[in-house]
C-alpha positions in Angstrom: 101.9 96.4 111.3 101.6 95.8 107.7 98.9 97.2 105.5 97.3 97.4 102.1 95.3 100.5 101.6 95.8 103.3 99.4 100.0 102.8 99.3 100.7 104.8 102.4 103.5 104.5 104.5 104.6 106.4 107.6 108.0 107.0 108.8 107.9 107.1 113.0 111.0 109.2 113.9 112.2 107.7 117.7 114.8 109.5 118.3 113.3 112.5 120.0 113.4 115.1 117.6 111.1 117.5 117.4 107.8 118.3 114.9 108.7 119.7 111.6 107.1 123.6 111.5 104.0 123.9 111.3 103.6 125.4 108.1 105.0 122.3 106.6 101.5 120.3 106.7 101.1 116.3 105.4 98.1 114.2 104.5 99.1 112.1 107.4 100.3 114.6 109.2 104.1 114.6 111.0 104.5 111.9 113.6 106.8 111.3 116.4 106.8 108.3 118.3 108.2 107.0 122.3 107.8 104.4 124.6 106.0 104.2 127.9 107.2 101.2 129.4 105.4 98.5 127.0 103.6 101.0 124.6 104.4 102.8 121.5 103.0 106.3 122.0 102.4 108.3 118.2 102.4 111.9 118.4 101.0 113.1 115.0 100.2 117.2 113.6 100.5 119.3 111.1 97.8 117.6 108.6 96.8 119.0 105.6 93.3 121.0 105.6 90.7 118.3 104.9 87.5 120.0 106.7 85.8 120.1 103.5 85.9 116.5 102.9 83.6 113.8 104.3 85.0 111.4 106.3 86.4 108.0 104.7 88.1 105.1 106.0 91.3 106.6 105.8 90.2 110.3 107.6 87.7 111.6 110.1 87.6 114.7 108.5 89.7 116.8 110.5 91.6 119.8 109.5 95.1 121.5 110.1 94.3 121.8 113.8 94.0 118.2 114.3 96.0 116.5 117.1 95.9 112.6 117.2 97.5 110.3 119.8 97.6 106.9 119.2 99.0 103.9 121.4 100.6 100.3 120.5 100.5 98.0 123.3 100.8 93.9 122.7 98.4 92.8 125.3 98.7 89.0 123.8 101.4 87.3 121.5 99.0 87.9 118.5 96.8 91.0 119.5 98.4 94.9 119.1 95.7 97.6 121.3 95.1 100.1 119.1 94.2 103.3 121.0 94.0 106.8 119.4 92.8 110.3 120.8 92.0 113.0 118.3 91.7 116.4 119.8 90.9 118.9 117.1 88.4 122.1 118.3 87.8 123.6 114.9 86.0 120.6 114.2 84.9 118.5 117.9 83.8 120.1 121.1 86.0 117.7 123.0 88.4 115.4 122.4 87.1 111.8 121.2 89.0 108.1 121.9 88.9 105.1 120.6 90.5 101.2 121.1 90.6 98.5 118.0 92.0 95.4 118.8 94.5 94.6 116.2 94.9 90.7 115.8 97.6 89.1 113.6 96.9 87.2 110.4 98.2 84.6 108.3 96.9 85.1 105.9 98.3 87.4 102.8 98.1 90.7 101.8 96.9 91.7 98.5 97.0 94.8 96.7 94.7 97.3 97.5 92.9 99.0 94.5 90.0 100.7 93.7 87.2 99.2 92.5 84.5 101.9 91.8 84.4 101.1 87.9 83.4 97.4 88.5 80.5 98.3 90.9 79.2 100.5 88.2 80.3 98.6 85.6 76.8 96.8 85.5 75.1 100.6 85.0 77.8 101.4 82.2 76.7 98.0 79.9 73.1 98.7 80.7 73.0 102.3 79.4 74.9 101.0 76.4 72.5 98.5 75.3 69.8 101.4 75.5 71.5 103.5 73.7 72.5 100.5 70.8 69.1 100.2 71.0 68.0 103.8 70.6 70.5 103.9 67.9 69.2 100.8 66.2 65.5 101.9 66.1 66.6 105.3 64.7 68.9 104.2 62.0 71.9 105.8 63.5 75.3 104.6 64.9 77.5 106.3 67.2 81.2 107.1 66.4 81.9 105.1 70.0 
C-alpha cells in the first residue's frame, strides 16, 4: 500500500517479536504485524501523547493509552479491506471500528505538501494592497 501524506513510513516487524517498552512511545506508535489465514493483522502501541490535539486526517486524537488493531484482507484482485479497532479508555467509553475499502489505482502518486500559504495567499495580497494604499494616502512607505 503506497502513500503520499506527510512522508511517513512504517516498518511492520513479522517475525514475532515482541513490543518495544512502553516508555519508548512513537507518533505512529510501535506495530507488530501476523497472519490469520488471508489477513494481515497490525498490532500497534505505545503512541506519543496527542490528547491535546484535535483530530486530523492523520490522528483521532488519542493519547499514550491508545490501542489500534487494524486488518488487511484482499477481498478482490484490486480491493484491500481496511478494518481498524481503536480501543483507548482515557479518551472513548468503548472501543470504536471501522472498514474502508481500499481500491487500487493507476494512477500516480504525487508529492504530498502543504498548501496552507496558497489558500491564504488571496488574504495576504489583499491586506497588502490596503496597506500600499494606507501608505500611499499618508505619504509613507514601508521598509517591506
Amino acid at each position: 500500500i503506497a502513500t503520499e501524506m506527510i512522508h511517513d513510513a512504517r516498518i511492520i516487524p513479522l517475525d514475532g517479536r515482541p513490543h518495544v517498552s512502553a516508555g519508548v512511545t512513537q507518533w505512529l506508535g510501535d506495530s507488530r504485524g501476523h497472519w490469520e489465514g488471508d489477513t494481515l493483522v497490525v498490532d500497534t502501541v505505545h503512541f506519543v501523547d496527542q490528547s491535546n490535539q484535535p483530530p486530523s486526517s492523520l490522528r483521532v486524537g488519542g493519547d499514550q493509552n491508545m490501542h489500534l488493531i487494524e486488518r488487511f484482507t484482499r477481498v478482490a484482485p484490486d480491493v484491500v479491506n481496511y478494518e481498524f479497532t481503536i480501543d483507548d479508555p482515557t479518551m472513548w467509553t468503548k472501543p470504536w471500528k471501522a472498514m474502508i475499502p481500499l481500491r487500487a489505482q493507476k494512477d500516480q502518486i504525487f508529492e504530498f505538501a502543504c498548501h496552507e500559504g496558497n489558500e491564504s495567499m488571496s488574504g495576504s495580497l489583499n491586506g497588502s494592497r490596503v496597506q500600499e494604499k494606507q501608505e500611499a494616502a499618508a505619504g509613507t512607505k514601508s521598509s517591506r
